[in-house]
C-alpha positions as CSV (number, residue, x, y, z in Angstrom):
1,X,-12.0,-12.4,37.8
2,X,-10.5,-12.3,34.6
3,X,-8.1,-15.5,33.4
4,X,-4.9,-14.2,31.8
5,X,-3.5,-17.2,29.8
6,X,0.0,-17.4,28.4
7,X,0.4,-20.2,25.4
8,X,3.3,-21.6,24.6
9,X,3.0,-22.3,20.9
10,X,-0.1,-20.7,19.9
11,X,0.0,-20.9,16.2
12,X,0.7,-24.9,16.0
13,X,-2.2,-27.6,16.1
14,X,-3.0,-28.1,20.0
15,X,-2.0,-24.2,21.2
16,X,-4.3,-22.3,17.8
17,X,-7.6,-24.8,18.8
18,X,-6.7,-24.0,22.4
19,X,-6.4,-20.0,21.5
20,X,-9.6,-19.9,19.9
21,X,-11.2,-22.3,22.5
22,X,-10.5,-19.7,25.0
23,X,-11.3,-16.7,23.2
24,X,-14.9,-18.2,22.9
25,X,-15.4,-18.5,26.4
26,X,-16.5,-15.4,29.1
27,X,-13.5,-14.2,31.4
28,X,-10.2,-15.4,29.4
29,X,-7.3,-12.9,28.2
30,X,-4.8,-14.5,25.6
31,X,-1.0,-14.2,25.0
32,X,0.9,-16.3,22.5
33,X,4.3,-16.4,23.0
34,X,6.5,-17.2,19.9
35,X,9.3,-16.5,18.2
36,X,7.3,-13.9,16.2
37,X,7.4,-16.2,12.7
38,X,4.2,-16.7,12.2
39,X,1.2,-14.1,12.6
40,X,-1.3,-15.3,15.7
41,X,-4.9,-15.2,15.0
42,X,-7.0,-12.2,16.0
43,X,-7.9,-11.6,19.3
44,X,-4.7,-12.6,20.9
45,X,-2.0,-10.7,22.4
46,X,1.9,-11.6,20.9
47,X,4.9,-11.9,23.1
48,X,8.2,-12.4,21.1
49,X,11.0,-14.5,22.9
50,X,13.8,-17.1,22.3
51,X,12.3,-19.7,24.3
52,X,15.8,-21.6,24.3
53,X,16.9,-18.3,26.2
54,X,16.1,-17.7,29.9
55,X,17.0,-13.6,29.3
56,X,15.4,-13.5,26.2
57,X,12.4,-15.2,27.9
58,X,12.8,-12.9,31.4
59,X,12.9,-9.7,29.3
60,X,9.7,-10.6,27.6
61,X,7.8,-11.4,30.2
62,X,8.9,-8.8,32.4
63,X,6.2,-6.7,34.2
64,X,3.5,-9.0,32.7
65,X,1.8,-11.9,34.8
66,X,-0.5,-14.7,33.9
67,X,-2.7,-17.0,35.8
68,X,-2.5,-19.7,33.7
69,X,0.2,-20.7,31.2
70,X,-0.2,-23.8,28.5
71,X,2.4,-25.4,27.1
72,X,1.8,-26.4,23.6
73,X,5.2,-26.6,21.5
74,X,7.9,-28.4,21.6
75,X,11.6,-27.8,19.3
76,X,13.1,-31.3,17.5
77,X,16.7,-31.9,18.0
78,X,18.9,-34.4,16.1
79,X,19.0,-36.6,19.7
80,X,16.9,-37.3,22.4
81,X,19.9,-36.1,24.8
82,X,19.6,-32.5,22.6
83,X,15.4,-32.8,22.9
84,X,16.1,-33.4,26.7
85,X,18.2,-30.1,27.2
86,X,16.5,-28.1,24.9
87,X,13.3,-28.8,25.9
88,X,13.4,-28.9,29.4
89,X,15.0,-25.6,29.3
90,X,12.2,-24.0,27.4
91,X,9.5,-24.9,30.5
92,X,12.6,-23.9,33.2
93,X,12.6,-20.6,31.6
94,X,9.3,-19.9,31.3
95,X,8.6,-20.9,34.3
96,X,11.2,-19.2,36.5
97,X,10.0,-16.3,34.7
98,X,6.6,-16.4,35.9
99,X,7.0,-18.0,39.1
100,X,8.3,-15.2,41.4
101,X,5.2,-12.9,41.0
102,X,3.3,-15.6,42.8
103,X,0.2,-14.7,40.7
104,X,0.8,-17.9,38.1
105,X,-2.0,-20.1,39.5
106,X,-1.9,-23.4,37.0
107,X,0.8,-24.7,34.3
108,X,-0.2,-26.9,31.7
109,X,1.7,-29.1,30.0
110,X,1.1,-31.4,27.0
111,X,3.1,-34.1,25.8
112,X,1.7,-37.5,24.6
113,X,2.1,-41.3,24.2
114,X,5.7,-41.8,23.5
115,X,5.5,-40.9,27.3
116,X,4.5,-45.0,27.2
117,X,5.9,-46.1,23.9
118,X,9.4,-43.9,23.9
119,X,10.9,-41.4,22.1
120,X,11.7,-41.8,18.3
121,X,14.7,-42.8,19.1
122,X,14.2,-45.9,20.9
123,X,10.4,-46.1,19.7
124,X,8.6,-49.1,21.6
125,X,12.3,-50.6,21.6
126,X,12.4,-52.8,25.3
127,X,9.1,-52.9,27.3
128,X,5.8,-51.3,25.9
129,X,3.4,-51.2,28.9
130,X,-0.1,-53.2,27.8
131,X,-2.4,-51.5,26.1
132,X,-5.0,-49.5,27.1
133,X,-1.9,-47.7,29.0
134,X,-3.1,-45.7,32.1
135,X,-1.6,-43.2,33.6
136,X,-0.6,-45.1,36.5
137,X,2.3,-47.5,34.5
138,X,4.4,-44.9,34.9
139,X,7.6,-44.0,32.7
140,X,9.8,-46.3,30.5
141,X,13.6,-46.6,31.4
142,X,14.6,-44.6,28.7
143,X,15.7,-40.8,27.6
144,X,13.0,-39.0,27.3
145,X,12.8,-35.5,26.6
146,X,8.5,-35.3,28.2
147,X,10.3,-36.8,31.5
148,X,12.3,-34.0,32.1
149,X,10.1,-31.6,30.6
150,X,7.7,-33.2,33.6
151,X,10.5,-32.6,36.5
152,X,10.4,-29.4,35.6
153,X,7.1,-28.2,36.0
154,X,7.1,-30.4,39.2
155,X,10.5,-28.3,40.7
156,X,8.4,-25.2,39.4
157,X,5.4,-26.1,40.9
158,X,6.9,-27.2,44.3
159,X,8.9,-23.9,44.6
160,X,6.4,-21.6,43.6
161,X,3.1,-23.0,44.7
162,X,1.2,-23.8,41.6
163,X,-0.6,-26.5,40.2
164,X,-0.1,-28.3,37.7
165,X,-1.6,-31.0,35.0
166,X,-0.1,-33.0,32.2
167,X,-2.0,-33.7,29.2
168,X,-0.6,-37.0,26.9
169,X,-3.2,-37.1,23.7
170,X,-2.9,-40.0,20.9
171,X,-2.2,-38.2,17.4
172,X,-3.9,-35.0,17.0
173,X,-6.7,-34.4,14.3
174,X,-7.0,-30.4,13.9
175,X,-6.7,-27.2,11.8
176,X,-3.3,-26.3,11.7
177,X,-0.7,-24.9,8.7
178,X,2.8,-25.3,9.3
179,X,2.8,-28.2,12.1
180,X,5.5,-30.9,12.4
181,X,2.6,-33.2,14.0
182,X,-0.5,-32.9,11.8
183,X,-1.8,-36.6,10.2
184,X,-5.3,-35.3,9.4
185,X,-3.7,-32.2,7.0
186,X,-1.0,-35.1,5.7
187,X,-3.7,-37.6,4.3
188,X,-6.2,-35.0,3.3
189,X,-3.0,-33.7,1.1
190,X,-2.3,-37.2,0.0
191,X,-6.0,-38.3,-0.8
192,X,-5.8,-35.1,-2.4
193,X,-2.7,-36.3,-4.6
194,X,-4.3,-39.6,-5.3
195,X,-7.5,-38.4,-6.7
196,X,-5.9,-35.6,-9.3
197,X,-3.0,-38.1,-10.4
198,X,-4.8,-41.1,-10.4
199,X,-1.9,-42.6,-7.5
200,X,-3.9,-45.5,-5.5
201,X,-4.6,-44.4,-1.6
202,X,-2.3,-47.1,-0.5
203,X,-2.0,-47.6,3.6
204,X,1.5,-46.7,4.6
205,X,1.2,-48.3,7.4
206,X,2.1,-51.6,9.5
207,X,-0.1,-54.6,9.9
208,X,-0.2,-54.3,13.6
209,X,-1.5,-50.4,12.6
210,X,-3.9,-51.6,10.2
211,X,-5.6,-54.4,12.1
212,X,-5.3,-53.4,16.0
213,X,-7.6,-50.9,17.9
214,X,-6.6,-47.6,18.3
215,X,-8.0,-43.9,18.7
216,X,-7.0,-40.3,18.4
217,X,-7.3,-36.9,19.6
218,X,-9.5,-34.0,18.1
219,X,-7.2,-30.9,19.1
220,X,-10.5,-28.9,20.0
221,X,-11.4,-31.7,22.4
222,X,-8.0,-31.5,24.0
223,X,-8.7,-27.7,24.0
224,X,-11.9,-28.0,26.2
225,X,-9.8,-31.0,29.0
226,X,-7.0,-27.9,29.2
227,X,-9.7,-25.9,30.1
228,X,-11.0,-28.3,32.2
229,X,-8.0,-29.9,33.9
230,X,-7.0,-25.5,34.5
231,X,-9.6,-24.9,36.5
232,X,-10.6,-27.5,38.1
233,X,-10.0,-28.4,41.4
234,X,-10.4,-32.4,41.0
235,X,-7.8,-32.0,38.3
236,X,-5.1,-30.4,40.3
237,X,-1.2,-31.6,40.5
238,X,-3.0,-34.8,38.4
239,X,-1.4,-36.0,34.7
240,X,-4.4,-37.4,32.4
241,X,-4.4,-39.2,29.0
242,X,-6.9,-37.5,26.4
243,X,-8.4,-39.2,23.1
244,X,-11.8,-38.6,22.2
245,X,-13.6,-41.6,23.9
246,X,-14.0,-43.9,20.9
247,X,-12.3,-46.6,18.9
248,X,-11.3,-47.9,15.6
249,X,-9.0,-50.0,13.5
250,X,-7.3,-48.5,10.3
251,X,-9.0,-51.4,8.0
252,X,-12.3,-50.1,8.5
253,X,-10.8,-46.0,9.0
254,X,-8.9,-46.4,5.6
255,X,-12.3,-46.8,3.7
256,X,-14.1,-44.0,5.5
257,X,-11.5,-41.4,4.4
258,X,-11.7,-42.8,0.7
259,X,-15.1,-42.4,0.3
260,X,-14.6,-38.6,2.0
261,X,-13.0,-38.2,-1.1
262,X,-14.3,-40.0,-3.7
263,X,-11.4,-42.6,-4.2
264,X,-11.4,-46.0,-3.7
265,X,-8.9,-47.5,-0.8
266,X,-6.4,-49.7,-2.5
267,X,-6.3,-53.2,-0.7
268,X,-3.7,-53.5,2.2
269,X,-1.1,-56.5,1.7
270,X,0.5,-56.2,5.0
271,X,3.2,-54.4,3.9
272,X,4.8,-51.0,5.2
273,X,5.1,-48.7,2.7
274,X,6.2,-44.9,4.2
275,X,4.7,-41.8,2.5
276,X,8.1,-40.1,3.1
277,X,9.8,-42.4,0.7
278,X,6.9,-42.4,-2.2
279,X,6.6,-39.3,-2.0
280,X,9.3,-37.9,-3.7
281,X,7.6,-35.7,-6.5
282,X,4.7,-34.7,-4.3
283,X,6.3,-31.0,-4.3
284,X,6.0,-30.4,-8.0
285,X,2.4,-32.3,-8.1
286,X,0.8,-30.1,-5.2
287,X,2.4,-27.4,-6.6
288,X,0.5,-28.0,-10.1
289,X,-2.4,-28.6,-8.1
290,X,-2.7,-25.3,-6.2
291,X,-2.1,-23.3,-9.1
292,X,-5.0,-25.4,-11.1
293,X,-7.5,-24.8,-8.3
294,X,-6.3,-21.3,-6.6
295,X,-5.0,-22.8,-3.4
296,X,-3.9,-20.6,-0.8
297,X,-0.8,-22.6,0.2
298,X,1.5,-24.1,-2.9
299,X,4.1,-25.4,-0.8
300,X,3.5,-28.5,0.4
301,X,6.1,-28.6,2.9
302,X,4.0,-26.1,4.8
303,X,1.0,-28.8,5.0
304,X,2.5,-32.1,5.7
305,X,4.9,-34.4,7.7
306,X,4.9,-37.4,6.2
307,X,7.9,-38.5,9.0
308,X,5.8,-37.9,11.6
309,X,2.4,-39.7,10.1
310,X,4.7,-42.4,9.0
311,X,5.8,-42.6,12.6
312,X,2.3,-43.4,14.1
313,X,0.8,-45.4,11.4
314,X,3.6,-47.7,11.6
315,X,3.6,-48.1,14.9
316,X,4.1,-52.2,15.2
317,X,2.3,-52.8,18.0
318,X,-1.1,-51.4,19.2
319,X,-1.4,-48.3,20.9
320,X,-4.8,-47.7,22.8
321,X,-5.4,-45.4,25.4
322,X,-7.9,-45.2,28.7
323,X,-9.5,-42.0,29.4
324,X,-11.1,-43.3,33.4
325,X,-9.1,-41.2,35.4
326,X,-10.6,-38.0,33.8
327,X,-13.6,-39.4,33.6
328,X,-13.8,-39.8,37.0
329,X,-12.3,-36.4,37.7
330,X,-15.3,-34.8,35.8
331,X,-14.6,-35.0,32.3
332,X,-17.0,-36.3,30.3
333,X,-16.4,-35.0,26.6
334,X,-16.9,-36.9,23.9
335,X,-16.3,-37.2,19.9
336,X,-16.3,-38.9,16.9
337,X,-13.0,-39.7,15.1
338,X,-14.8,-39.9,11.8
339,X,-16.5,-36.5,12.4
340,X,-13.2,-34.8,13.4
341,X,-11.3,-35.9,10.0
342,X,-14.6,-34.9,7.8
343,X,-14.5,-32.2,10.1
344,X,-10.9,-31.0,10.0
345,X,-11.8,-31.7,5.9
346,X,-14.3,-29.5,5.4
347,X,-12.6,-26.6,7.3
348,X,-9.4,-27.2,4.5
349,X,-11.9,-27.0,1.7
350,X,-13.7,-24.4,3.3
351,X,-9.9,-22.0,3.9
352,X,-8.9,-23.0,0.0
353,X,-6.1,-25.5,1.2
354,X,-7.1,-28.6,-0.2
355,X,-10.0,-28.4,-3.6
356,X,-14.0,-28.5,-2.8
C-alpha cells in the first residue's frame, strides 16, 4: 500500500532532503505543510496552516489523513520558556489533528544535541554528559523546548496508538536556501568572501572546537534513518542519535575546506573569533559579488546564519556522538563528512548560489 507522508517543514535543510528522499523511492505520497512562504519543490502536495494554531491546523488537515508524519521545523522564540510553549504546541496540534482518524501509523520527530548539551540559553552550562553521548544518558535538568516537544508525541502516541521515533543529528551539512541551521551554506558563503576580497579564512571557533573530535550529519543521510526508523519495526517507540559514522577535528577539516576553494587556512591562535561580529559588511560584499558572477540569490541573509555556525563551532567542550543503538537496530548507512561539504559545494555551484 501506498505511504502518505505529511512533513512538517518541507522547504528547510532536514524536511527538503527528506521530501526528495521520499519522492525517489516506490510507494511514498508527499505533503508539506507550511505557512505557504516559500514554494515546495515539485512533486509535493502543499497544505497551508498556522502551525502555532490548533484550528488553523484542524481546518487544514481536515478530511485528509497520513500514515506517517515527520517533523522537521522548529520556530525560535526570544526564551526557552516561549520555545517551550510554542513548540510543543506546534506537535500537540498536529497531532491531535491526525490522531482521531486512527490511520496515522508513525510520527517522527527530529531534534538534536542540545538534547545533551542544552538549549542556547543555558548551552553546556551545569553537567554535560561525557562524550560520545548515547541515548541512554537521558535529559539535562534544564528547560528545554525538544523535552516537551518529546512528551508530546509520547501523550499522542499513548492515546492514539502510534509509534513513534526521535531523531537527535549533530549539525546538518545539506542543500537548503533560507535555513536558520545551515553551517555548510554559511562557510561556503564565507570561503566565498575570503577568496574575492582577499579576507583570511580565519576559524571562528574555540580551541576545544578546533582540537577535539567531533562529527556531523549529511541531511540526506538523516533522510534515508527517517525512512528507516518509519518503517521499521526494530525502530519502533525508540529515539536514536544520527551522524554519519565518521570523525574529525576542525584542525585538519579547516584545511580540507580551504583547499575546496582555493584559499589558504589562516593559522588558528586559540582564539574565538565569531563570524557574526566580523561580519558586518558581508551584505554589501555578497551583494557585489552576485551581481559580478550572476548569482541567483544577492541577499545574503537568505544563505547564512552566522549565530547559529557560531554556536556550534564554539562549542567549549567536545561534542561527539555514538550511532550503536541504530546500528544494532539495522542501520548501517554510512558517509563521508568531507564528501558531504564538497558535495553540498558543488550542488551551490552547480544552482548559481555560490561562483564555479
Amino acid at each position: 500500500m501506498d505511504k502518505r507522508a505529511l512533513i512538517i517543514g518541507a522547504t528547510g535543510i532536514v524536511g527538503g532532503n527528506l521530501a526528495q528522499h521520499l519522492l525517489a523511492r516506490r510507494g511514498w505520497n508527499v505533503t508539506g505543510l507550511s505557512r505557504g512562504r516559500t514554494a515546495l519543490p515539485d512533486g509535493i502536495e502543499s497544505v497551508t496552516a498556522d502551525l502555532t494554531s490548533a484550528r488553523s491546523v484542524a481546518d487544514s488537515l481536515q478530511g485528509r489523513y497520513f500514515s506517517h508524519v515527520f517533523f522537521t521545523a522548529w520556530s525560535r522564540q526570544a526564551t526557552e520558556r516561549e520555545n517551550i510553549e510554542v513548540n510543543g504546541a506546534m506537535v500537540r496540534h498536529v497531532l491531535d489533528a491526525l490522531g482521531p482518524s486512527g490511520k496515522l501509523e508513525h510520527a517522527a520527530l527530529v531534534t538534536g544535541l542540545k538534547h545533551y548539551l542544552g538549549p542556547f540559553e543555558a548551552y553546556a552550562q551545569g553537567s554535560v554528559p561525557i562524550t560520545p553521548f548515547r541515548e541512554e544518558q537521558g535529559r539535562q535538568p534544564v528547560d528545554n523546548f525538544y523535552y516537551e516537544q518529546e512528551d508530546r508525541l509520547f501523550e499522542a502516541a499513548r492515546q492514539y496508538g502510534f509509534g513513534w521515533s526521535v531523531h537527535r543529528p549533530h549539525t546538518i551539512i545539506g542543500f537548503a536556501l533560507g535555513n536558520a541551521m545551515n553551517m555548510g551554506v554559511t562557510l561556503a558563503v564565507y570561503a566565498t568572501l575570503c577568496k574575492e576580497t582577499g579576507q583570511p579564512f580565519v576559524f571562528p571557533g574555540s580551541a576545544a572546537q578546533w582540537n577535539s573530535l567531533t562529527d556531523m550529519t549529511d541531511a540526506r543521510l538523516l533522510a534515508r534513518h527517517l525512512e528507516w526508523a518509519s518503517t521499521s519495526p526494530n525502530a519502533r517507540n525508540a529515539d536514536f542519535n544520527v551522524v554519519n559514522g565518521d570523525v574529525f577535528r576542525w584542525k585538519w577539516m579547516w584545511s580540507q575546506l580551504a583547499q575546496y576553494f582555493g584559499i589558504e587556512p589562516a593559522p588558528f591562535d586559540g582564539e574565538t573569533r565569531p563570524l557574526e561580529h566580523r561580519m558586518q559588511d558581508a551584505g554589501r560584499q555578497w551583494s557585489e559579488i552576485a551581481g559580478r558572477y550572476q548569482l541567483k540569490e544577492p541577499g545574503i541573509d537568505r544563505l547564512v546564519s552566522w549565530w547559529h555556525t557560531d554556536a556550534d563551532l564554539g562549542r567549549p567542550m567536545e561534542v561527539l556522538t555514538d550511532m550503536s543503538k541504530s546500528r544494532k537496530a539495522g542501520f548501517l548507512d554510512y558517509q563521508s563528512t568531507p564528501d558531504a561539504f564538497f558535495a553540498l559545494f558543488d550542488k551551490l555551484k552547480e544552482e548559481r548560489i555560490i561562483p564555479s
